[in-house]
C-alpha positions as CSV (number, residue, x, y, z in Angstrom):
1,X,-50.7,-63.5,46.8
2,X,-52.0,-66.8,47.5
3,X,-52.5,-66.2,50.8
4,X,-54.6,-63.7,50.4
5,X,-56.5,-65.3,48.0
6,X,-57.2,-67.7,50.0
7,X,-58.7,-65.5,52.4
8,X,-61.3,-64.7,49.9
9,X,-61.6,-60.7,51.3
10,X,-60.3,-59.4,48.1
11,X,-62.1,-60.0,43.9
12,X,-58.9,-58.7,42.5
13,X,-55.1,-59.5,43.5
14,X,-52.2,-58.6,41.1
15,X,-48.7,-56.7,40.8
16,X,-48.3,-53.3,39.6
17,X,-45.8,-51.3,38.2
18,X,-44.7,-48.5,35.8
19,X,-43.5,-47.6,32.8
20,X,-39.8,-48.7,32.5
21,X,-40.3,-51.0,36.1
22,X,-40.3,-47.7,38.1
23,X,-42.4,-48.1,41.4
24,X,-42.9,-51.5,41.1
25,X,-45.8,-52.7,43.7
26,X,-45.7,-56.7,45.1
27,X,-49.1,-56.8,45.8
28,X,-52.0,-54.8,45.4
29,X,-55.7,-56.2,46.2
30,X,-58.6,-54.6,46.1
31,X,-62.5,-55.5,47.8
32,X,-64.6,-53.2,45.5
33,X,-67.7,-54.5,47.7
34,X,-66.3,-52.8,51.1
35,X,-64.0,-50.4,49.2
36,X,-60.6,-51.3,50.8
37,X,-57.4,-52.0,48.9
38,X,-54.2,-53.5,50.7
39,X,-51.3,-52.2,49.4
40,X,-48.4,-54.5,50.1
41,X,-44.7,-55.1,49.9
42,X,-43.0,-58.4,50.2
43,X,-39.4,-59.1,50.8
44,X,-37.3,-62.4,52.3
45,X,-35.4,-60.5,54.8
46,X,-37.9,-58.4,56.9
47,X,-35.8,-56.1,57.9
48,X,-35.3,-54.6,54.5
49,X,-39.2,-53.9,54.5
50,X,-39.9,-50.2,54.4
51,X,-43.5,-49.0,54.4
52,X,-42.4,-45.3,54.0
53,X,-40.9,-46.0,50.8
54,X,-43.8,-48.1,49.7
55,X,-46.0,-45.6,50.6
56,X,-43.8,-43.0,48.5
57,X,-44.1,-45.1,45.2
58,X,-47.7,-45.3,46.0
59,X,-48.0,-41.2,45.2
60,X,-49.2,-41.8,41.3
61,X,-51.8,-44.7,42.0
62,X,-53.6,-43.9,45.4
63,X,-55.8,-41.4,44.0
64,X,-57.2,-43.8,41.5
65,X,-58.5,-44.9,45.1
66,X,-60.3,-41.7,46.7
67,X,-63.2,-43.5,48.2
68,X,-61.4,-46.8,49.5
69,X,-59.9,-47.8,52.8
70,X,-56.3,-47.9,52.4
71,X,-54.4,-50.2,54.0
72,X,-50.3,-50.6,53.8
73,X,-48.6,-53.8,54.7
74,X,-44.7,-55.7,54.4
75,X,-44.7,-59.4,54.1
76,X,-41.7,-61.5,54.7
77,X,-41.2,-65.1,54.7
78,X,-41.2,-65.0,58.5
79,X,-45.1,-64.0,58.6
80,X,-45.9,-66.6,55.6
């Protein structure tokens, strides 16, 4: 998250999740300006990163999003 906030693309950068921790998102950060939001996930071992299933837990906040750019992304300590 700091990373990103660094970059200075996005006004809002925080975690999301559920009701009882179900579809718990790492990242989510939005540039209401351009209307794009990166959703991302973030694991150590990069090989455990799965955009499909990210992109599955996804289903109940993307239409909050209808006129954004949506972007998906993994992060792992090897591209920090």
């Amino acid at each position: 998250m700091e990373r990103l906030m660094a970059t200075k693309q996005y006004n809002t950068i925080a975690r999301y999740w559920e009701r009882n921790n179900q579809n718990e998102i790492d990242i989510v950060a939005i540039n209401d300006v351009e209307k794009k939001v990166l959703f991302a996930e973030v694991k150590r071992n990069p090989d455990k990163l799965n955009l499909n299933n990210l992109i599955e837990k996804l289903q109940n906040l993307v239409p909050h999003f209808k006129e954004y750019q949506i972007k998906y992304q993994g992060f792992s300590i090897q591209n920090m």
